[in-house]
PABAGU-478348 format. One line per 10 residues: their letters; for each residue x, y, z of N, C-alpha, C. Coordinates in Angstrom, 1 decimal. Layout:
BEGIN
a	X,Y,Z,X,Y,Z,X,Y,Z ~ ...
***
This chain:
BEGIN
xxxxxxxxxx	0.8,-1.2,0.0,0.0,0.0,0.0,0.9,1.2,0.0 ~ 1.0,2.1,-0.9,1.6,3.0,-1.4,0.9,4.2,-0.3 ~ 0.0,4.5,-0.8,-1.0,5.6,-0.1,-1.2,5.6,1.9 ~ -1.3,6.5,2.0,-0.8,6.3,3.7,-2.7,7.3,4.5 ~ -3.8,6.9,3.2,-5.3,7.3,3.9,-5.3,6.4,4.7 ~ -5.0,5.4,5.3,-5.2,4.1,6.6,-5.4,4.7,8.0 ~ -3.8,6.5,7.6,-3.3,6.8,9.2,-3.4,8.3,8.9 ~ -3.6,8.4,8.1,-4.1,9.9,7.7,-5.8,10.5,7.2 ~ -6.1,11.7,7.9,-7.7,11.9,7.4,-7.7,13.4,6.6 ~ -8.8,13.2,5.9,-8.2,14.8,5.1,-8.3,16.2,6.4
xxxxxxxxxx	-9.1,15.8,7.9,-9.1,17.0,8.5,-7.5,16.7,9.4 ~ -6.3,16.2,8.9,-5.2,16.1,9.1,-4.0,16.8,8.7 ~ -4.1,17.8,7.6,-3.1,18.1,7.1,-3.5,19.6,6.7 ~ -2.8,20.1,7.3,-2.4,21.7,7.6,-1.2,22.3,7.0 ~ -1.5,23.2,6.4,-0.8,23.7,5.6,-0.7,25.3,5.8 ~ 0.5,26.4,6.2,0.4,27.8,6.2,1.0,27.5,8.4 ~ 1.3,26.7,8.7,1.4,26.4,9.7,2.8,27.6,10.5 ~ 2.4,28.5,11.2,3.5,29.3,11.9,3.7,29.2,13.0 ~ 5.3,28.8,13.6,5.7,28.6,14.8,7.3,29.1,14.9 ~ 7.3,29.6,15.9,9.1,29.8,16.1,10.2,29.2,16.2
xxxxxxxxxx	9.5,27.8,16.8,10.6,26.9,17.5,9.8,25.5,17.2 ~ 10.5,24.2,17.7,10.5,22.9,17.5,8.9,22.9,18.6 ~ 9.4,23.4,20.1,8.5,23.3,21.1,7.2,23.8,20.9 ~ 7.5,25.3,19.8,6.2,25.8,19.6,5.0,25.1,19.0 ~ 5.7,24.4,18.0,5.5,24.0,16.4,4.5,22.6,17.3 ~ 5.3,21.8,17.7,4.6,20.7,19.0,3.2,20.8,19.8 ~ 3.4,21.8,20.3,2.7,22.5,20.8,1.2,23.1,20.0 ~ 1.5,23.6,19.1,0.4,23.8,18.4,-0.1,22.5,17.9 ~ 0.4,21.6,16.8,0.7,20.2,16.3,-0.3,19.4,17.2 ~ 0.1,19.4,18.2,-0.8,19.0,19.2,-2.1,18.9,19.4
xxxxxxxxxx	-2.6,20.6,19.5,-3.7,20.6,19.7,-4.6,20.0,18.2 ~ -4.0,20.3,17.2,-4.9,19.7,16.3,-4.9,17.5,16.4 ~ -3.6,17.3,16.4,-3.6,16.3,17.3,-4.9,15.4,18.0 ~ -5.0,16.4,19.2,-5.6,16.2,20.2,-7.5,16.5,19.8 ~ -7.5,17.3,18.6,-8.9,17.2,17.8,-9.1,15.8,17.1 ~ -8.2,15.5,16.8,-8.0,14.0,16.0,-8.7,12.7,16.4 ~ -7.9,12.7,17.8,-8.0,11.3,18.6,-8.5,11.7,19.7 ~ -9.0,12.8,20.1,-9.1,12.8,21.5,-8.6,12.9,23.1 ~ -7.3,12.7,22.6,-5.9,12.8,23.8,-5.8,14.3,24.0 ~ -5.1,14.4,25.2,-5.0,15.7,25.8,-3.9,16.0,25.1
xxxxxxxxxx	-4.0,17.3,24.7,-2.5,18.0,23.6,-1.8,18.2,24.7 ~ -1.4,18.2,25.8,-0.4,18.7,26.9,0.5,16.9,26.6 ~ -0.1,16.2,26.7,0.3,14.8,27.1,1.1,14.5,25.6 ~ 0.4,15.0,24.1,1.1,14.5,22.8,2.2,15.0,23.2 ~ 2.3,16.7,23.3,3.7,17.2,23.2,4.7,17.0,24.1 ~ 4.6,16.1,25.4,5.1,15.4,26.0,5.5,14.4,25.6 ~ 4.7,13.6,25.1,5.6,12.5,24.6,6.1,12.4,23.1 ~ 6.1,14.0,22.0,6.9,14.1,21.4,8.2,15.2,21.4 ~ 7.9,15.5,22.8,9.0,16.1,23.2,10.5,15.1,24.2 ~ 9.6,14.0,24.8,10.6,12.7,25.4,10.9,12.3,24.0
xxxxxxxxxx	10.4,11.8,23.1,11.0,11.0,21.8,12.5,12.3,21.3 ~ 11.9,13.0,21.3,13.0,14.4,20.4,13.7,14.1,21.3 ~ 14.0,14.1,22.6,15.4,13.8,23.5,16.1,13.2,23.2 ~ 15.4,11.6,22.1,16.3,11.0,22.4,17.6,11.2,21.1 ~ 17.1,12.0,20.1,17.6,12.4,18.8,16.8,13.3,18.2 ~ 16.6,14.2,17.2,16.1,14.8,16.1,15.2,13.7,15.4 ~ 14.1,14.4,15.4,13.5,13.2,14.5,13.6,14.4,12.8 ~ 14.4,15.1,13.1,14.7,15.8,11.6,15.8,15.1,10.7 ~ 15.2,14.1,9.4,16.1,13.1,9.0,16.7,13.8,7.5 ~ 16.3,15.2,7.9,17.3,15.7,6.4,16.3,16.0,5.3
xxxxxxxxxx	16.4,16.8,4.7,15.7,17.7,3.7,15.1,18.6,3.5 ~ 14.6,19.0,4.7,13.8,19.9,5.8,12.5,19.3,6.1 ~ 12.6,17.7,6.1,11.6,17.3,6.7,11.9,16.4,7.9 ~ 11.0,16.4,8.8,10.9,16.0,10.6,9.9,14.8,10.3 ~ 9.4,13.6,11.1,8.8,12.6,11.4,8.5,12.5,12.7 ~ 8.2,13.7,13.6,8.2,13.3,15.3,7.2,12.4,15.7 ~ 7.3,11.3,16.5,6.2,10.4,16.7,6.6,9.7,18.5 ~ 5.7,9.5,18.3,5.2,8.7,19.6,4.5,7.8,20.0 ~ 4.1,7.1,21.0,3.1,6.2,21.3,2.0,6.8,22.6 ~ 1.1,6.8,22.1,0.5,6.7,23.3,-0.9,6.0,24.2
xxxxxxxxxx	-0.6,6.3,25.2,-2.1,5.1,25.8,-3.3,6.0,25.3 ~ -4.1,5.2,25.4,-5.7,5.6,25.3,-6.1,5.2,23.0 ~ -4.8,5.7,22.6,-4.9,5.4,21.6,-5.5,4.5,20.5 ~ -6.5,4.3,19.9,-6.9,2.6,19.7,-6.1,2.4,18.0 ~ -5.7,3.4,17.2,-5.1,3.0,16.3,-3.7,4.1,15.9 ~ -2.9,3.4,14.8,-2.0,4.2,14.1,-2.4,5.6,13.8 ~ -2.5,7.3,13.7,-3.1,8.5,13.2,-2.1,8.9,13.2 ~ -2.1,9.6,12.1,-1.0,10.8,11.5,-1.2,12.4,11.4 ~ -0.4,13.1,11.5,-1.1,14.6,10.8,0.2,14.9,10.0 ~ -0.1,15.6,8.9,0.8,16.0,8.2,0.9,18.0,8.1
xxxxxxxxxx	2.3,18.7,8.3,1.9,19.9,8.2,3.0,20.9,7.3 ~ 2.6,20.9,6.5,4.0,22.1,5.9,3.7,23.5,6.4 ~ 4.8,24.2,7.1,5.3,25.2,7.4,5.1,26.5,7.0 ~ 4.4,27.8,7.5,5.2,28.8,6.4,6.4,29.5,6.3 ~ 7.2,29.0,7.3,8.6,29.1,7.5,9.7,28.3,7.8 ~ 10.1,27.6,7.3,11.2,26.5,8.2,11.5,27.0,9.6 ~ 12.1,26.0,10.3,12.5,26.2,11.7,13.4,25.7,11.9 ~ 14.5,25.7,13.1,15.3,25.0,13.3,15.1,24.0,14.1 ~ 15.5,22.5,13.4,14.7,21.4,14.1,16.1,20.4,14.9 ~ 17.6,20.6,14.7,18.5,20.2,14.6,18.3,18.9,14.1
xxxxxxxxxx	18.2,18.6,12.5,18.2,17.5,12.1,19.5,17.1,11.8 ~ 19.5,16.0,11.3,20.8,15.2,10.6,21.7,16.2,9.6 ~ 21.2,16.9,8.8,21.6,17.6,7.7,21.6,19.1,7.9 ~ 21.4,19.5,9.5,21.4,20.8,9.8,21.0,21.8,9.1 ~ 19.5,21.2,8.2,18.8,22.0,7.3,17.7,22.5,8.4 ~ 16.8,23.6,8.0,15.9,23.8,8.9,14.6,22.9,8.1 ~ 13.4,22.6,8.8,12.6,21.9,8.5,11.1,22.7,8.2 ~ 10.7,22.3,6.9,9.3,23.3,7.0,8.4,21.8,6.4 ~ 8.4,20.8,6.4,7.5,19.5,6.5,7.8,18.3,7.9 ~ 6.6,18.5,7.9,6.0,18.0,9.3,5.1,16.7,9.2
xxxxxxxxxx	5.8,15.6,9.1,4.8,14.4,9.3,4.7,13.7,11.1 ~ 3.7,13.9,11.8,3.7,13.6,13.1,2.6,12.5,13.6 ~ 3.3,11.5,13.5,2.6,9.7,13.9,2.6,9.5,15.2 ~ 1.4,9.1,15.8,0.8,8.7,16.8,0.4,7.3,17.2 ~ 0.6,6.3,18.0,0.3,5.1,18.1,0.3,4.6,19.5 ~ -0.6,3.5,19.3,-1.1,3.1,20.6,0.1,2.5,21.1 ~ 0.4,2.2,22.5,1.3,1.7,23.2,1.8,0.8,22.7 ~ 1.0,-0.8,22.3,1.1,-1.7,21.9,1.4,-2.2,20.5 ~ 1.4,-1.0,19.6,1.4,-1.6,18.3,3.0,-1.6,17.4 ~ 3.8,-1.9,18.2,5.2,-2.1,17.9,5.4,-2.1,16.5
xxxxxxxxxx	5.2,-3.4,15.9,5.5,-3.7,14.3,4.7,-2.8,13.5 ~ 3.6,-2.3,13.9,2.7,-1.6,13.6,2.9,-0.1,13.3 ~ 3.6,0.2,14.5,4.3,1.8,14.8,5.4,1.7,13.7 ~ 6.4,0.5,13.6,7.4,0.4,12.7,7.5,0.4,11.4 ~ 6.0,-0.2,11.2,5.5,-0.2,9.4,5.3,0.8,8.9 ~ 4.2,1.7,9.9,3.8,3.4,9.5,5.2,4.2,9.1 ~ 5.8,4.0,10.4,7.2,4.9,10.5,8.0,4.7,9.3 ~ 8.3,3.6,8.3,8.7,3.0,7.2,8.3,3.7,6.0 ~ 6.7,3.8,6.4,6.0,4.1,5.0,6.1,5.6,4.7 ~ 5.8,6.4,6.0,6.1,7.6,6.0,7.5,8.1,5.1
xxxxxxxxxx	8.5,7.5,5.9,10.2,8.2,5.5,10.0,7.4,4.1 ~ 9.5,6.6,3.9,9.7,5.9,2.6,9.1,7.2,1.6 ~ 8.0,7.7,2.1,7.6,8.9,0.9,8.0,10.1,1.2 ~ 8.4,10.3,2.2,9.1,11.6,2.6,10.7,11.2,2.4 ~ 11.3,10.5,1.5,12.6,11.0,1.3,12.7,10.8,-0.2 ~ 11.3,10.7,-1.0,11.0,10.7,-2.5,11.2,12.1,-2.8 ~ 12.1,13.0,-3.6,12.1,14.1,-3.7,11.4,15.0,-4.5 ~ 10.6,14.4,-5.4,9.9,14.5,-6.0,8.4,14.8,-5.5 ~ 7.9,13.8,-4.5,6.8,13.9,-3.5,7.1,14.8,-3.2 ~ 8.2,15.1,-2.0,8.8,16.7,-1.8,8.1,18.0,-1.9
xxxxxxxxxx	8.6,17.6,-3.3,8.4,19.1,-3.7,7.3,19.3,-4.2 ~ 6.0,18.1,-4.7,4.9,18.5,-4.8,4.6,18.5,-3.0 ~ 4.6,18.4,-2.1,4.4,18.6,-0.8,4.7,20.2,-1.0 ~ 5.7,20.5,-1.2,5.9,22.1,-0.9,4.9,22.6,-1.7 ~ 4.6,22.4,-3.2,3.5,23.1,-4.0,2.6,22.7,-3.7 ~ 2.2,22.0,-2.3,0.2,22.0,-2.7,-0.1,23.5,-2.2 ~ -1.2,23.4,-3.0,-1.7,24.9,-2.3,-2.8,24.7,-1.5 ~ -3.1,24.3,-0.8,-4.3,23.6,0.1,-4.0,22.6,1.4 ~ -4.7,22.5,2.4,-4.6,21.3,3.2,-5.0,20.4,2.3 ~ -6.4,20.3,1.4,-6.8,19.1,0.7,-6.2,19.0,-0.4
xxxxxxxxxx	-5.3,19.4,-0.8,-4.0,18.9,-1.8,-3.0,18.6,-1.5 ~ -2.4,18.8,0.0,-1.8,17.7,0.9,-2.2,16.9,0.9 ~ -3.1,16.4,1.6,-3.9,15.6,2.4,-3.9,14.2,0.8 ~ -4.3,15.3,-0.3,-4.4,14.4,-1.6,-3.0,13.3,-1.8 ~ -2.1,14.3,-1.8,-0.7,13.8,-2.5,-0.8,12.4,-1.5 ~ -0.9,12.4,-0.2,-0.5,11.3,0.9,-1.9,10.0,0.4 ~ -2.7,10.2,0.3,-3.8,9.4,0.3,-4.5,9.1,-1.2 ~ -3.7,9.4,-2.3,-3.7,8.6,-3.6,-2.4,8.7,-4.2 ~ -1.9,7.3,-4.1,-0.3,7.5,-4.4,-0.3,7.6,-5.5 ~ -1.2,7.3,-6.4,-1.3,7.3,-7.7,-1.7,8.9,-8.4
xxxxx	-1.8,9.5,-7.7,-2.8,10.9,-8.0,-1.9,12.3,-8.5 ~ -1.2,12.1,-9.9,0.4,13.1,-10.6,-0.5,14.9,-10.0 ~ -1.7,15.4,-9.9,-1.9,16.3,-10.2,-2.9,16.3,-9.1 ~ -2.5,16.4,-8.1,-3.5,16.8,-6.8,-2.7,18.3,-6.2 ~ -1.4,18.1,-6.8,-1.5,19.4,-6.0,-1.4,21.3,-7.2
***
């Protein structure tokens, strides 16, 4: 499955998204987040601010993957957000980051959390995706590009 609608919904992907910092950006991220699934946005940005401890989840390009697991969760959910300004995320490639894919999962879904996390960086290091990511002009021509892998002209 190419297309990543399983863990993504079109009221997911935000686009025009302004924040100063990593914390900020979280922090907001969150609350839409926490419109998602239900979880308290204080508790997401907690536990994607313990993951960021352990490394940058910025893997170069100026795109970030921050994720986490959390309880109460009953499935895999994603949000996806491009930026209106990069930020400094201290990734791998000490580029700043203005794409934001941010995965959420239930405590227990290990191989599960691992397959998402896979599929994600698998389209997020297509450079091509990329850059139609930077050209959608819409949340729902985000939202498009991720959830019809097949779709040349969504954005």
């Amino acid at each position: 499955m190419d297309d990543l609608a399983d863990i993504l919904s079109p009221d997911a992907a935000l686009t025009g998204v302004a924040a100063p910092n990593k914390k900020a950006l979280f922090q907001q991220l969150s609350v839409s987040a926490a419109a998602l699934t239900g979880l308290d946005a204080r508790l997401i940005v907690e536990r994607l601010l313990d993951r960021e401890r352990l490394g940058s989840t910025g893997f170069g390009g100026g795109v970030a993957i921050p994720h986490g697991k959390m309880e109460g969760l009953e499935r895999v959910t994603g949000l996806v957000a491009r930026l209106a300004s990069p930020i400094e995320f201290q990734a791998i490639d000490d580029m700043p980051v203005d794409l934001v894919f941010v995965l959420l999962s239930p405590p227990d879904a290990g191989v599960e959390h691992l397959k998402a996390l896979a599929r994600v960086s698998r389209k997020l290091r297509d450079k091509a995706f990329v850059a139609k990511l930077r050209g959608a002009g819409s949340p729902d021509a985000l939202y498009a590009l991720f959830a019809h892998a097949d779709t040349r002209d969504a954005a």
